[in-house]
C-alpha positions, 0 to 999 in steps of 0.5 A: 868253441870259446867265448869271450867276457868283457867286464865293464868296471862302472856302476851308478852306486854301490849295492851294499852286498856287491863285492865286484869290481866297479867303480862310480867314476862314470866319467871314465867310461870312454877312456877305459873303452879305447883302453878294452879295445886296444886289449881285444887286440893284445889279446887276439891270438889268447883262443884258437876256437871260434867264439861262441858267446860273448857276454858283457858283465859287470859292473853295469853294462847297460851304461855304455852308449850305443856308439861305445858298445860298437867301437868294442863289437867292431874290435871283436870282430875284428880279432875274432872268428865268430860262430855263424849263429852266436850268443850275445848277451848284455847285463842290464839295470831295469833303470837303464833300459829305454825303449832307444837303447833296447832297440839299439841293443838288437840292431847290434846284435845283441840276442839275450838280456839279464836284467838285473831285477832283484826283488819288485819289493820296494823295501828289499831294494832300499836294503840292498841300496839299489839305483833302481824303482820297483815301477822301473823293473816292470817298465824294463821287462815290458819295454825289452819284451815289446821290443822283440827280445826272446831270451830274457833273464831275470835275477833275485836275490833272495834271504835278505832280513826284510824279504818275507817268504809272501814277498819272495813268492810275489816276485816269483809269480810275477817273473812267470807272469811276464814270461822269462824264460831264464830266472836266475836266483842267489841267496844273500851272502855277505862277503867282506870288504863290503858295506852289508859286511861293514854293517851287520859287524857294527850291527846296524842291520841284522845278519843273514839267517841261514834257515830261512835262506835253505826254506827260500831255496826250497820255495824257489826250487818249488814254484820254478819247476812246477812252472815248467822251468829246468833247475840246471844250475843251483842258482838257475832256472830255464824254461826248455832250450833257454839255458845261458849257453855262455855260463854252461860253458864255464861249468862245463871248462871251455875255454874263455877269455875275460877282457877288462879290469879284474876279468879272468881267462881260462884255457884249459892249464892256467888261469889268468887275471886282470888288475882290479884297478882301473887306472893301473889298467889304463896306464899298462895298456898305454904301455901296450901291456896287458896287467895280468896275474898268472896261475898254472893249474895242478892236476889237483886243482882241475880236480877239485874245480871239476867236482866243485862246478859239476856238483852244481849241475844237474848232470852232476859228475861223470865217472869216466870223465874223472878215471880218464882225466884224471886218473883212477887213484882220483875216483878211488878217493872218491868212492867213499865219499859217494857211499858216504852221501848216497847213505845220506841221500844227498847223491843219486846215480845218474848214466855216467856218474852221480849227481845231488839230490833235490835235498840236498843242492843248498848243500852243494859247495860244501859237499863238493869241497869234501871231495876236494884233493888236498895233496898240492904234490898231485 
């Protein structure tokens, strides 16, 4: 199986911590639609597998108008073979969802929603320069829920200066309350070019406090399990057969195609990616080119995403997996670390390998990137 992620590049305003590619410039919307479909059609022969899942992120996709979202639903299914039963997902801002567009979203097909809540604290949402109210987040997850939606998920950020561990927890209870079934949650980092790093540099606000971050993880981590939620991913929480199948299957390396201005593919060898400008976009595909940068991928880079993405996973890393993949030299240079983190206890056996302890899942990139190859020859 495979899946297909369509980035649409748009937003109403720029969140201060936001480092992806959009662009305000909404009255583009339909010229960059007849550019994606005109790439779903260069592109048709990048996946051999039927599709599994698609997703539509962002940006925000919630933006586009029914009549666009099936001009491009059309164009996939056109090119594509899809799975009888396939995961649709669509991104979504709480201030975008009416009760029209969530009933045009189903009759589509579309079967599973991320809303992009936030916080339900009014200050937190100012900070972070959000377009939405805090009345429109409940009035999103209440007008979703009645329109028969199943698979909903949610996302918070938490870590910001003004967001007090009450107020963290407040939000916590009230997705358990309205009964999601998949919370996503991300601690604040503060990524250059952006206006948060612009800000905390001329020390306008205050920088990220990294303790309270690793309390706040603790809090969350606490409160979603006891609540009956699965901690699969570091920043992911689901209740029983609710995981995000199409970002499972980023963590578990199937591969995927990625359409739309700054999008990236994966096929096993290499990795691709779009231009992150919409008008050279544009343009290029007019010229019936697709603009993409090119990485082939060294055995050494395989390596080191696999510990990377499977040290977040509960299932953490797999030892045949390594020694026959990539070889035994590979799990040779890994034994030492294993000792080194089990006498920490920050690795625990699992059947087939090893994976983080609770304690230590705040720590998990920079746990993974000790196990990282650093021969580029390999």
């Amino acid at each position: 199986m495979a899946g297909i992620y369509i980035h649409i590049p748009f937003c109403k305003k720029a969140c201060h911590y936001c480092n992806f590619h959009f662009s305000t410039q909404t009255g583009h919307i339909q010229e960059f639609t007849t550019a994606l479909v005109a790439e779903i059609a260069m592109q048709k022969n990048y996946l051999k597998d039927p599709i599994e899942t698609l997703y539509f992120g962002g940006g925000t996709p919630s933006l586009l108008h029914k009549a666009e979202l099936e001009m491009i639903i059309q164009a996939i299914k056109m090119n594509f073979t899809m799975a009888a039963h396939f995961e649709f997902t669509i991104e979504a801002n709480p201030d975008d969802i009416t009760e029209e567009i969530a009933a045009a979203w189903l009759a589509l097909g579309v079967n599973r929603l991320s809303i992009g809540i936030q916080s339900f604290q009014a200050k937190a949402l100012a900070w972070m320069n959000r377009a939405h109210t805090v009345d429109q987040s409940h009035q999103a997850i209440q007008t979703v829920l009645k329109a028969g939606f199943k698979d909903i998920s949610a996302d918070l950020i938490y870590g910001t200066p003004h967001l007090s561990d009450e107020d963290l927890m407040a939000d916590i209870a009230l997705l358990i309350q309205y009964k999601v079934n998949h919370i996503s949650c991300y601690a604040l980092t503060v990524e250059e070019k952006t206006a948060l790093f612009s800000m905390i540099e001329k020390k306008k606000i205050e920088a990220v406090d990294a303790i309270q971050q690793a309390r706040q993880f603790e809090m969350i981590v606490n409160a979603l399990e006891a609540a009956g939620f699965e901690h699969y991913e570091i920043s992911n929480f689901a209740k029983p057969a609710a995981r995000s199948k199409h970002n499972s299957n980023y963590w578990n390396q199937v591969h995927y195609l990625g359409l739309g201005p700054a999008a990236h593919s994966y096929n096993g060898n290499q990795r691709q990616w779009n231009v992150s400008n919409n008008q050279l976009y544009f343009q290029s595909i007019k010229n019936n080119l697709v603009p993409f940068e090119l990485e082939n991928l060294s055995l050494a880079q395989k390596f080191n995403e696999y510990m990377m993405i499977s040290l977040r996973k509960s299932e953490g890393f797999s030892i045949p997996y390594i020694k026959d993949v990539f070889g035994e030299k590979y799990w040779a240079h890994s034994l030492p670390l294993v000792a080194k983190y089990e006498k920490l206890h920050q690795l625990k056996a699992t059947q087939e390998g090893f994976a983080l302890t609770k304690e230590a899942k705040f720590f998990a990139d920079g746990i993974a990137s000790d196990f990282f190859w650093i021969n580029e020859k390999d």
